[in-house]
Structures are given as C-alpha cells and as structure tokens.
Backbone bond lengths (Angstrom), bond angles and torsions (degrees), N, CA, C in turn:
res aa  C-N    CA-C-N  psi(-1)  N-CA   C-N-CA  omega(-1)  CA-C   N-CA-C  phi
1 X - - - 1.461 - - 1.525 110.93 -
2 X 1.175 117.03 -46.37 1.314 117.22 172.40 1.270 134.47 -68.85
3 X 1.653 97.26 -12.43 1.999 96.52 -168.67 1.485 95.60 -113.31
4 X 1.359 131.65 18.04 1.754 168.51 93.47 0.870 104.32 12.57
5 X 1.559 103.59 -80.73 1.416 116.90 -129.61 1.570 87.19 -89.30
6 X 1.328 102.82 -51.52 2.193 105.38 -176.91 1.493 95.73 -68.68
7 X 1.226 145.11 -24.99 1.922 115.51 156.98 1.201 112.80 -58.68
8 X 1.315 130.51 -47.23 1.249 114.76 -166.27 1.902 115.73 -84.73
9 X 1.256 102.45 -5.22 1.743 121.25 176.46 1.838 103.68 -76.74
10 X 1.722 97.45 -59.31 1.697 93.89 170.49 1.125 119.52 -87.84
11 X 1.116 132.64 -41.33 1.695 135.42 -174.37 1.212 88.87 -47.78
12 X 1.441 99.84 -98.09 1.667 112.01 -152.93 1.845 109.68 -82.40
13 X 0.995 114.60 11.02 1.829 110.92 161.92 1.462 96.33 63.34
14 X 1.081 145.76 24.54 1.482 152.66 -163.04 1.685 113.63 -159.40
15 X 1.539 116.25 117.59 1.653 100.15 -178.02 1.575 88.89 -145.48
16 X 1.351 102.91 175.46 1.791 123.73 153.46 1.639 113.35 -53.46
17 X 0.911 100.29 89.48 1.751 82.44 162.32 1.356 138.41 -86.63
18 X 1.610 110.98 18.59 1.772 123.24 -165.36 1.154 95.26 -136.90
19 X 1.455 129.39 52.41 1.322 125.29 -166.28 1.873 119.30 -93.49
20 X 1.340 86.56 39.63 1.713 87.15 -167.70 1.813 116.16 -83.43
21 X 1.385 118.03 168.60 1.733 108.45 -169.27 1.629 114.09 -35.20
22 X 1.152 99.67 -35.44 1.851 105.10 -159.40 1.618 91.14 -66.41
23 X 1.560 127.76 -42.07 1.057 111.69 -167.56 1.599 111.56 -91.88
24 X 1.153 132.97 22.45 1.142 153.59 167.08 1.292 135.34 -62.82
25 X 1.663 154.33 95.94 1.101 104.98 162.53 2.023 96.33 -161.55
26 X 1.560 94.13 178.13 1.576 100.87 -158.60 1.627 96.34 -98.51
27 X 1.431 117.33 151.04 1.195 127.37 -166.79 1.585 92.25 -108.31
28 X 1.857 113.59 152.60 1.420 106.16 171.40 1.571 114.74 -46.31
29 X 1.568 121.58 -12.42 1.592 112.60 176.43 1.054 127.41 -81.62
30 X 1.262 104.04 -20.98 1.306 105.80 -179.14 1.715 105.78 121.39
31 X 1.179 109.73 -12.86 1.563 131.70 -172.86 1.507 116.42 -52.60
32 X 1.294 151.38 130.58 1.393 138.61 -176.58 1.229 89.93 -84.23
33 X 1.350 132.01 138.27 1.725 155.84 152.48 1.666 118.74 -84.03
34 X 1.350 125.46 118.72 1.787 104.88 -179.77 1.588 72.60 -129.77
35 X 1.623 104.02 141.21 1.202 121.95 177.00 1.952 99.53 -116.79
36 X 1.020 91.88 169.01 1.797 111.11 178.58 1.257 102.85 57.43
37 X 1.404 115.94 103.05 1.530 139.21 174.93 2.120 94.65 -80.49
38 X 1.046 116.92 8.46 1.348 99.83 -161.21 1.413 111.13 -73.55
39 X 1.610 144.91 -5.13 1.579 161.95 129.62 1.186 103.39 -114.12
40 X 1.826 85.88 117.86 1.519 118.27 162.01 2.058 108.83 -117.45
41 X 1.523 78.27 173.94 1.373 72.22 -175.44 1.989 110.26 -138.35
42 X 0.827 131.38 135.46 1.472 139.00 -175.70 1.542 116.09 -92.66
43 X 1.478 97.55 139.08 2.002 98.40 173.95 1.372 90.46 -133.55
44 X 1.462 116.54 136.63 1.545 114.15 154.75 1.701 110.32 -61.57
45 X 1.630 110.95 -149.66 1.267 134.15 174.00 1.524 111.13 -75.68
46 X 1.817 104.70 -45.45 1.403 130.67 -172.18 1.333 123.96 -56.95
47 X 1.982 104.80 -54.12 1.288 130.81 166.34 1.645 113.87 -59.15
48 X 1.407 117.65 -49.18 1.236 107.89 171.61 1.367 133.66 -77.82
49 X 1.277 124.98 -28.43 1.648 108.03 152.57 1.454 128.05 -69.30
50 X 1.774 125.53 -8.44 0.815 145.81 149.18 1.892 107.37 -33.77
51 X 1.105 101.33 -84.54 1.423 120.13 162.17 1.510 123.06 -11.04
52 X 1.395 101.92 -91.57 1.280 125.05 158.88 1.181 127.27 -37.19
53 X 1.159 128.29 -15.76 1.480 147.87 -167.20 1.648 95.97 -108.52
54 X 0.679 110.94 -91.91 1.456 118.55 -178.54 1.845 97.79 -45.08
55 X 1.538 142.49 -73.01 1.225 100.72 -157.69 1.884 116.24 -65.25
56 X 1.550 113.47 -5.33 1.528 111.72 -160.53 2.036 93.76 -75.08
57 X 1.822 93.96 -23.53 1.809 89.10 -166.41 1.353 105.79 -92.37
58 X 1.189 116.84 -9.79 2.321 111.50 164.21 1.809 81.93 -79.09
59 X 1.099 109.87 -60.08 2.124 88.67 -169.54 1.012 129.19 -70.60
60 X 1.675 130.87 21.06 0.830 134.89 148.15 1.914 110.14 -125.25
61 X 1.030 132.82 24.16 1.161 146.72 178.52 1.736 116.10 55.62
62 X 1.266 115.75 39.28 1.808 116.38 -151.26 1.768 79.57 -116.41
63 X 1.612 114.25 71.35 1.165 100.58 -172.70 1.959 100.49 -69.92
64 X 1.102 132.00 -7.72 1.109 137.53 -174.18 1.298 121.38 -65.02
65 X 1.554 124.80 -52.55 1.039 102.32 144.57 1.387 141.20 -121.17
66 X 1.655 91.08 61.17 1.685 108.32 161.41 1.927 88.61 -80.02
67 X 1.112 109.51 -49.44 1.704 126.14 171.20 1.746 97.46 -27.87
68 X 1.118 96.80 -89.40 1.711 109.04 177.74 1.658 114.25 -22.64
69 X 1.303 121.92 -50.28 1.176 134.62 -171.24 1.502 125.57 -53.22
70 X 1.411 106.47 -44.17 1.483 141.87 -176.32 1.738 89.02 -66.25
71 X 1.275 98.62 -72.29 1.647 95.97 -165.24 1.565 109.73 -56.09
72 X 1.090 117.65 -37.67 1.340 123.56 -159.58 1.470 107.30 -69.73
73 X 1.303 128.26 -13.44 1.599 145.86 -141.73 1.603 88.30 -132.87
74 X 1.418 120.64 -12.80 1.484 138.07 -176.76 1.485 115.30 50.36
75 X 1.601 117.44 22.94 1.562 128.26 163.45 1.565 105.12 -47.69
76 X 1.483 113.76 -39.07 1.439 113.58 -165.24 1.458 106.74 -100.60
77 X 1.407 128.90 119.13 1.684 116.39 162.74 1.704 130.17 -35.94
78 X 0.921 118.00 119.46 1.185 122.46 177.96 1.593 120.18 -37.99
79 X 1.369 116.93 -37.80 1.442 129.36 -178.39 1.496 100.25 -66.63
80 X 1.012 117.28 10.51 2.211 113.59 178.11 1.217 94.86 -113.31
81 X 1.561 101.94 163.73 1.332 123.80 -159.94 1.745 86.88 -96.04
82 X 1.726 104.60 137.46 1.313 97.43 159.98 1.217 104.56 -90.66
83 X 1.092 168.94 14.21 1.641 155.42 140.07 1.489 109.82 -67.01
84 X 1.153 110.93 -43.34 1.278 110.47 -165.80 1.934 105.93 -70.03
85 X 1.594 100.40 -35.67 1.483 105.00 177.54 1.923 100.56 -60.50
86 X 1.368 88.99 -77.72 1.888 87.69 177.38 1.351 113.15 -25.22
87 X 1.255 124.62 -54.18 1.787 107.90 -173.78 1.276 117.12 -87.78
88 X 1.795 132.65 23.88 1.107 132.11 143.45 1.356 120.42 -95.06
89 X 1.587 125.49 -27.30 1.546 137.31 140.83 1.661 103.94 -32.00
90 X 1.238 103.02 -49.12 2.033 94.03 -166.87 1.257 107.40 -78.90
91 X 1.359 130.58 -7.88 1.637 141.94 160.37 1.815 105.15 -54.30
92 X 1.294 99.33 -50.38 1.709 102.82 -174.38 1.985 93.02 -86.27
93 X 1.312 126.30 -23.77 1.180 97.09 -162.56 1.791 112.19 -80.91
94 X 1.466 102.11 -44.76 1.207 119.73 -142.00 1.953 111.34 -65.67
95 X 1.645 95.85 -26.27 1.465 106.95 170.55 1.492 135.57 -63.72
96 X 1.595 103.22 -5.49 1.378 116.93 -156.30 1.817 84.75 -99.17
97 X 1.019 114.07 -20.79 1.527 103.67 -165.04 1.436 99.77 -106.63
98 X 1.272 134.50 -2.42 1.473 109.27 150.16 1.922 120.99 -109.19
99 X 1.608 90.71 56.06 0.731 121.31 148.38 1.786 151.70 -99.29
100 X 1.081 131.27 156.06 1.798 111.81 150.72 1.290 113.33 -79.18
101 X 1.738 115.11 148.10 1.011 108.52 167.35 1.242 141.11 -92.60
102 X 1.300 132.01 23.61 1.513 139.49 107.50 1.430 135.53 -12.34
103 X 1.526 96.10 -27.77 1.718 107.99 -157.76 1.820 91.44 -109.59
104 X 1.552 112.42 -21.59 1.853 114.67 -153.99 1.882 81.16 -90.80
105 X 1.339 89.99 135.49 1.735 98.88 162.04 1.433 99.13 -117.76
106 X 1.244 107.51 137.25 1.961 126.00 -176.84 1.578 83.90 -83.37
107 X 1.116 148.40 -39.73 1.260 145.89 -128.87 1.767 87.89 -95.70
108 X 1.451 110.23 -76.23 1.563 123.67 173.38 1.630 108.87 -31.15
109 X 1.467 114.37 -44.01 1.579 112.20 -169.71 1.564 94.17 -63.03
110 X 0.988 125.96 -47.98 1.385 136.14 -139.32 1.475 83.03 -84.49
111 X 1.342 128.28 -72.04 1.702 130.31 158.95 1.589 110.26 4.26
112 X 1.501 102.01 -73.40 1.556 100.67 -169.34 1.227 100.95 -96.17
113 X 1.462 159.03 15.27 1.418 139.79 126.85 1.313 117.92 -60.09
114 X 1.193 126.05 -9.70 1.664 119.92 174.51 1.473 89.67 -88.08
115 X 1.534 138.41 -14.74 1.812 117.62 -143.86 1.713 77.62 -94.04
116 X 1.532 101.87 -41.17 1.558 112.23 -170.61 1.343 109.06 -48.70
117 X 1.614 121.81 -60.47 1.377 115.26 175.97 1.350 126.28 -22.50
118 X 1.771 92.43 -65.59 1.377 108.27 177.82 1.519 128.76 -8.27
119 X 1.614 94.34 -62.59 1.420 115.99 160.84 1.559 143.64 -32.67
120 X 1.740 93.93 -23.18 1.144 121.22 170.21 1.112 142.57 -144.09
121 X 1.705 98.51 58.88 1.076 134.24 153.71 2.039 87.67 70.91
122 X 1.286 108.41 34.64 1.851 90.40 178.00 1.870 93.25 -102.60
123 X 1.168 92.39 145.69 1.646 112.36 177.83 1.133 109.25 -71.58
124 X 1.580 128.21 147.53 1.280 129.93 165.71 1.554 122.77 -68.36
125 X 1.017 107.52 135.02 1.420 112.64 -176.85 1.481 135.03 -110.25
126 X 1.059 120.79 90.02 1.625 126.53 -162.63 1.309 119.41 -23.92
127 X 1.300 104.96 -53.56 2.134 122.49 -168.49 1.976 89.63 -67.06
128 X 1.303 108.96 -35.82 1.346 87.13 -152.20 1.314 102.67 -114.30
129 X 1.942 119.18 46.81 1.570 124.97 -167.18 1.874 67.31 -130.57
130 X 1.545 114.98 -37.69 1.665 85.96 -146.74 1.524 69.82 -97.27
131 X 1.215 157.36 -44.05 1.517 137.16 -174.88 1.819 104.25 -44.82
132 X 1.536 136.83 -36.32 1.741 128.48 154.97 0.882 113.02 -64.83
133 X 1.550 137.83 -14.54 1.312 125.67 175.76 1.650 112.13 -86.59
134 X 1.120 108.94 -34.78 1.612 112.55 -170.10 1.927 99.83 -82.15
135 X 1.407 104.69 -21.75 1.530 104.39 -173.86 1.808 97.40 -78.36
136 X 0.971 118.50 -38.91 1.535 130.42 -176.84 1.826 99.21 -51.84
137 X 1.734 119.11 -62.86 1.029 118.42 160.58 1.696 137.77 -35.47
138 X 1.255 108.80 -39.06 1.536 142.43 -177.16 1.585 95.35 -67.44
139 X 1.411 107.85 -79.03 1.405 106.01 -179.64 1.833 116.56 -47.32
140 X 0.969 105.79 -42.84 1.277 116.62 -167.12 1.769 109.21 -59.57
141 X 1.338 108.78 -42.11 1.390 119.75 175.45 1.338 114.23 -78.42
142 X 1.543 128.91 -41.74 1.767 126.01 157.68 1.612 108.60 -48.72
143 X 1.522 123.25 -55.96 0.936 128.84 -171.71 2.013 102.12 -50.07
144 X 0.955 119.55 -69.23 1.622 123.63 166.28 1.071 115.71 -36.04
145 X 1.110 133.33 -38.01 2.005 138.09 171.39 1.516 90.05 -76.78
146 X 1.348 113.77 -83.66 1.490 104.82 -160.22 1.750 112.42 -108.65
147 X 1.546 132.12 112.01 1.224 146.74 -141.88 1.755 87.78 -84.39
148 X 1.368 110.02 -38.00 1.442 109.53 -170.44 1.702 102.07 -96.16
149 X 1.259 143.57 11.43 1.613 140.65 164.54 1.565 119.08 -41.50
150 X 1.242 85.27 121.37 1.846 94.56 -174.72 1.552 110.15 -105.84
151 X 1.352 122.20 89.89 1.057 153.77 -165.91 1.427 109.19 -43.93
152 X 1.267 102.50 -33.58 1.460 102.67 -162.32 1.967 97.71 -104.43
153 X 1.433 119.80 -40.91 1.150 96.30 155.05 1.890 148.49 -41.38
154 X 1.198 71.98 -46.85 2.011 89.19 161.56 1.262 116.97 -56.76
155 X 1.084 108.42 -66.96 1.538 103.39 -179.68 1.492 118.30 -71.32
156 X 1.520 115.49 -8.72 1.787 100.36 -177.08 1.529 110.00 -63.95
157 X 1.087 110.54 -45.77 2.017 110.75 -171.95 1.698 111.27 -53.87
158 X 1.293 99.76 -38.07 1.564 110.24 176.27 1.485 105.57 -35.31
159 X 1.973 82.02 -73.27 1.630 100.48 -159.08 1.382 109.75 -67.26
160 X 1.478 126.90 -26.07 1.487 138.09 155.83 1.561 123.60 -27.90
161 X 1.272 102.68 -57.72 1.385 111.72 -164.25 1.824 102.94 -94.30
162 X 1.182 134.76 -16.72 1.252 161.69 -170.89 2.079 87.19 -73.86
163 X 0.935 82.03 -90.93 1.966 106.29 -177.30 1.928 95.24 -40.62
164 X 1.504 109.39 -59.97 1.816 103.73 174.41 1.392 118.08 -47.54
165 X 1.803 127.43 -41.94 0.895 103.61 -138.46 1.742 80.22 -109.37
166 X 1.303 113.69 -13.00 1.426 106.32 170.04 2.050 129.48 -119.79
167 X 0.864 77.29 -5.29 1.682 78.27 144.06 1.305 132.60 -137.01
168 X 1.534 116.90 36.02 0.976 140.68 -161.25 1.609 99.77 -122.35
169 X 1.551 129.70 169.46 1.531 141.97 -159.27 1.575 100.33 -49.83
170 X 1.646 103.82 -61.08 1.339 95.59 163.90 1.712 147.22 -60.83
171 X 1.135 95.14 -30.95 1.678 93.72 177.32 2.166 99.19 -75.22
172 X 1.332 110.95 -24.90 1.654 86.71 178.61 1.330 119.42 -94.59
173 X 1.583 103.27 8.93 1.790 106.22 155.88 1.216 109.12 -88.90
174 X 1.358 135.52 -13.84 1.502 129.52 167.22 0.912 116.31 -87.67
175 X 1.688 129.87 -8.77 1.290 127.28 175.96 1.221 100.91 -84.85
176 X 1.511 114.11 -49.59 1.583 122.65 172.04 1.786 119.35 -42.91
177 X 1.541 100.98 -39.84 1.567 101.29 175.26 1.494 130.20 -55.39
178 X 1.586 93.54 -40.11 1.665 123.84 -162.81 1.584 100.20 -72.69
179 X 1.446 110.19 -39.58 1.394 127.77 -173.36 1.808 102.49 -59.88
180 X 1.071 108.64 -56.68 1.777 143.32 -169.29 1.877 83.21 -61.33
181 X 1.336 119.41 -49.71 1.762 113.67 -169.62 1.502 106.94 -79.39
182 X 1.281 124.92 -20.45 1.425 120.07 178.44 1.159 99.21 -82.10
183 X 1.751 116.23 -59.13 1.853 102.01 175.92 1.162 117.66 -41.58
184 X 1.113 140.17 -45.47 1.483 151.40 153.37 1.354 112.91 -5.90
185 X 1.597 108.46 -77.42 1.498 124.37 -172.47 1.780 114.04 -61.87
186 X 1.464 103.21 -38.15 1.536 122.90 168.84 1.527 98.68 -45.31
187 X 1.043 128.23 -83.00 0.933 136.60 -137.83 1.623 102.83 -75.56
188 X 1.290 137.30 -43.87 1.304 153.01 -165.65 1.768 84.77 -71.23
189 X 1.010 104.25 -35.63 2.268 96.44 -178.20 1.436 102.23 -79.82
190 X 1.328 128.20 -18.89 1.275 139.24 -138.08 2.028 95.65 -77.17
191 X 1.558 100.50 -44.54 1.959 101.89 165.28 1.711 103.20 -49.88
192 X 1.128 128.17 -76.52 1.178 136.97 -165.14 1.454 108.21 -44.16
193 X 1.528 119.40 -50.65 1.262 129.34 177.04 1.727 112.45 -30.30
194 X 1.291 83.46 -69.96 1.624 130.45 -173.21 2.037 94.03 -31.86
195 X 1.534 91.06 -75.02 1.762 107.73 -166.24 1.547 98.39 -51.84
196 X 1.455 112.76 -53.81 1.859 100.53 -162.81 1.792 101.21 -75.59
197 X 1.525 129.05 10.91 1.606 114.27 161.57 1.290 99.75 -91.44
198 X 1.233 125.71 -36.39 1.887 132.20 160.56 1.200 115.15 -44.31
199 X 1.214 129.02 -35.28 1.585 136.65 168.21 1.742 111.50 -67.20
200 X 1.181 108.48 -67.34 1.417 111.51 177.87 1.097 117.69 -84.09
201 X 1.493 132.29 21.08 1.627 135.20 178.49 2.147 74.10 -111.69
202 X 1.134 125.38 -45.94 1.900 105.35 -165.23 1.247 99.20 -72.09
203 X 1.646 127.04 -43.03 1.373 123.24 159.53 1.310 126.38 -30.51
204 X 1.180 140.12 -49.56 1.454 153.68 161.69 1.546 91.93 -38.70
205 X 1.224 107.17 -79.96 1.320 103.03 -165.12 1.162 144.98 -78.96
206 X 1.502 110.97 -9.35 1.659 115.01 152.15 1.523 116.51 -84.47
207 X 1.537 130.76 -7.52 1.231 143.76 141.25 2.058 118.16 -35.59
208 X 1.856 91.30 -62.20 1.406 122.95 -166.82 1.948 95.17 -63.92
209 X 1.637 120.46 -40.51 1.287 113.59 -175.19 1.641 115.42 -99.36
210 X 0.841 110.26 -5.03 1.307 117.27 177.67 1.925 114.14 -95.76
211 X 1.080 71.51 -56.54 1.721 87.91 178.47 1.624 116.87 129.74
212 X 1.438 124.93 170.21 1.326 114.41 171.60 1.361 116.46 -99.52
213 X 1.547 114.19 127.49 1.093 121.10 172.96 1.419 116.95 -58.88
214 X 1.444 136.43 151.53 1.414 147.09 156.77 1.452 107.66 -134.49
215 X 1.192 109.73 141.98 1.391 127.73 155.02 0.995 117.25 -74.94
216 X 1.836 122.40 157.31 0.877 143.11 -146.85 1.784 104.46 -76.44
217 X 1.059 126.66 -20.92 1.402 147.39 169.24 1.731 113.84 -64.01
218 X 1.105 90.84 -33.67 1.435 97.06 -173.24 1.378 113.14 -87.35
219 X 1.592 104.68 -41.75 1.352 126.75 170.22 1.910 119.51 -32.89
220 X 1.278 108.07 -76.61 1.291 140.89 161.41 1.690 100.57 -30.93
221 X 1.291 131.81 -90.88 1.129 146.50 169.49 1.455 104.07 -35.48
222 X 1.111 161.04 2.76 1.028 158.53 172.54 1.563 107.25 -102.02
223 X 1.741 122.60 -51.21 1.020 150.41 -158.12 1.871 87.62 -83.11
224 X 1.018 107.26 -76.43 1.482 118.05 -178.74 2.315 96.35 -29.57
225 X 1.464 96.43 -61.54 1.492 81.44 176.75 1.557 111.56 -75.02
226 X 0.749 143.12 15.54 1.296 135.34 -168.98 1.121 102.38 -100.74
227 X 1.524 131.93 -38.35 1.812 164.06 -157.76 1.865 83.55 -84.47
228 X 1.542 107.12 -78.72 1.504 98.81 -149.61 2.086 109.12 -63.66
229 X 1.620 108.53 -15.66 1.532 122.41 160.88 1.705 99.43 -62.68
230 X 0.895 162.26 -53.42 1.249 154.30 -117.77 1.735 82.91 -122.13
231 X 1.059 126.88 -64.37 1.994 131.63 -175.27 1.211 84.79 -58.58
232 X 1.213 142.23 -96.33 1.433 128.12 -168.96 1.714 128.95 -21.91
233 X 1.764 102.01 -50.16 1.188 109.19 176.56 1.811 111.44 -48.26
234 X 1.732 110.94 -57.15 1.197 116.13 167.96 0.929 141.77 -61.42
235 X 1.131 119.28 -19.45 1.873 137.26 157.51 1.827 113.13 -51.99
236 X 1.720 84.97 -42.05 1.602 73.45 -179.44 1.755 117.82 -115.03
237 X 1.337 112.03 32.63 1.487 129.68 151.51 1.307 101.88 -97.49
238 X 0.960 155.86 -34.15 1.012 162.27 -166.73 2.112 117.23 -78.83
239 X 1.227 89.31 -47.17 1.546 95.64 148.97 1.271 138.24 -84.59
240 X 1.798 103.84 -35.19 1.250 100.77 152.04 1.873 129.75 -18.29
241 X 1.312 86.91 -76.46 1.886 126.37 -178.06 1.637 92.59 -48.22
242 X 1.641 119.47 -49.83 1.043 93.05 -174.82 1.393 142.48 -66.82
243 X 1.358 115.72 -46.11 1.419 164.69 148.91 2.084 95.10 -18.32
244 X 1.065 109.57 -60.59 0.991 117.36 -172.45 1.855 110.64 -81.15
245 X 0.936 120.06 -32.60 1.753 127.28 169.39 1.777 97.30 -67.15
246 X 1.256 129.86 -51.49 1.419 138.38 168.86 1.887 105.55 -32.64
247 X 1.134 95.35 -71.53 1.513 114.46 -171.96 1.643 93.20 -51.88
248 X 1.547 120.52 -81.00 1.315 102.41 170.29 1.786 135.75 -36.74
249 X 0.833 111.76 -31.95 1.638 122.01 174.19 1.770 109.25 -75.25
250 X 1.339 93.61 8.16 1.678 99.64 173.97 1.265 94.15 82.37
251 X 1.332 163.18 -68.63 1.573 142.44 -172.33 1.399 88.31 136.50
C-alpha cells in the first residue's frame, strides 16, 4: 500500500488522498482496491523531485542537500544560509536513526520539517500539506497491519528508482527530447508567426500614411475633453492673475 501510494505520488504526480481503512480493500487477487476518488491530490515535476529528494536525503542522512533542495525548488528565500538551514534539518534528521524503525514515523519527520521551514520564511504549500496528511494516514494503516513496518525501508526502492530513472542519464534525454518537441512546435508556427507581424506591421503603415480613422463617437468625446482641459486650464490662469493682483494691491 505504501510503495502504491509513493508510485503513484512520484510517477504519475496524481494519488488518493483519503486513503483511510474504509476506503481500502483486497481483491480475490490479492490486488489492493482504494475506492472514493472524491480527494485527490496533484504534484508537478518540481514537487515531485522535491519529494524524492528530500525523503532519499533523511534515508541516507545527506541532510545537506535535503538543504539544497528547498532552495533550489525556491520554497526557501535566497537571503538564508544554506548551512545554517541543513543543520536545523539535521536537528529533525539525526534522531530518527538511533532509533528502530518501528519507532521512526516518515509522516512526523515530514511534520516537523515543514514547522522548521516555517522558520524560514518558506510558504505553505497546499499539494504538499495534503500529500503529509494522506502520508500520516498511509503510515497509520501499514502501521495497523504491520506493528513492526519500517517506513523508510519501503519507501527507499520507490524513491530509488524514481530519482534513477528520472534524474538520471535517461530522464535528461527525455527532458532533452521534450525540450527538442517544443522547439519543434515553435518553430513549425514560426511561418504563420512571421506573416500576421507582416500583416499588422503594413497595417501600421497604411494607417501611419493615411491617418487614423475615428468615428464620430470618438470624435465628440475627445472634443468634449479637450473643452473641460481648456475651462479648467482658464479657471486656473485666471486665479492665478487673481491671487497675484491681490498680493500686489498689498494683500
């Protein structure tokens, strides 16, 4: 259920987010079933190596660049220290491992790395309050099947193979590909582009020699402001003149 729930969180950027017993259940195959699509939850590209990044660097203890990650994803202001962030990350990391993992909740870590952010000035983030909330659920329901589940074993292969196959040789030839298909599409509009600034560049200029037409609406309304600019203008020469004959007349 859990190594589920993080494919379909990183893979496909799309999961269950109401994943509690009731919505649970086992197929004669043996198959896990989650019923009621009614909260889901979304990850971009950003959010999910985000993800992935951060739980692979508490399971391997590289709170540094779990550090790196934050900024890079620009959750964290640039004006903070990345060392100084990393060694308040290693406050939440470092306790979990002299532990059993029976005893480590992924859910709680994740809990107090958002409180930590806080600290630094990182914004709350919708996708990734109800992705800790649904993981909190997740654990909670493995934890009830199996009392001794080691949270972080489960999820390493996930997040392992997730991070290999996409930020790895292959995923930056698919980024490289994807890149190569938009230039693609650019460029194939790029005639069309081209003709309608050729259209509205001769427009300009048989506009520019002729002159611009206005309607009679426009006409009027122009004149009308032109009138109450000009009474105003004279209203206040006119005080001017006065103001100033005063002053001469001694005040």
């Amino acid at each position: 259920m859990i190594q589920s729930f993080l494919k379909h969180t990183l893979r496909d950027g799309f999961f269950h987010a109401d994943m509690h017993p009731g919505n649970l259940f086992v197929d004669a195959e043996g198959r896990l079933v989650a019923v009621d699509g009614g909260i889901m939850g979304r990850l971009g590209p950003k959010e999910r190596r985000f993800l992935a990044e951060i739980l692979l660097g508490f399971i391997t203890r590289n709170y540094t660049r779990v550090a790196e990650v934050h900024f890079e994803a620009g959750y964290v202001p640039a004006h903070h220290s990345v060392a100084d962030f990393a060694q308040a990350i290693r406050a939440v990391g470092e306790p979990i491992h002299d532990r059993s993992a029976d005893e480590i909740s992924m859910a709680k870590v994740l809990t107090l790395l958002f409180e930590i952010t806080g600290l630094f000035d990182m914004k709350t983030r919708t996708e990734l309050v109800m992705l800790q909330k649904t993981m909190v659920v997740v654990e909670g329901v493995g934890r009830m099947l199996d009392p001794k589940l080691d949270m972080w074993r489960t999820a390493e292969p996930v997040v392992r193979d997730w991070i290999a196959r996409n930020l790895g040789p292959v995923g930056r030839i698919e980024d490289a590909g994807r890149g190569v298909m938009s230039l693609a599409g650019a460029v194939a509009q790029l005639p069309e582009t081209v003709a309608r600034g050729e259209r509205l560049l001769g427009h300009l200029e048989e506009a520019s020699s002729r002159g611009f037409a206005l309607d009679s609406d426009s006409v009027e309304a122009i004149g009308r402001a032109e009138a109450r600019r000009n009474r105003w203008g004279n209203l206040a020469l006119w005080t001017i003149a006065a103001l100033l004959a005063w002053q001469m007349l001694g005040g």
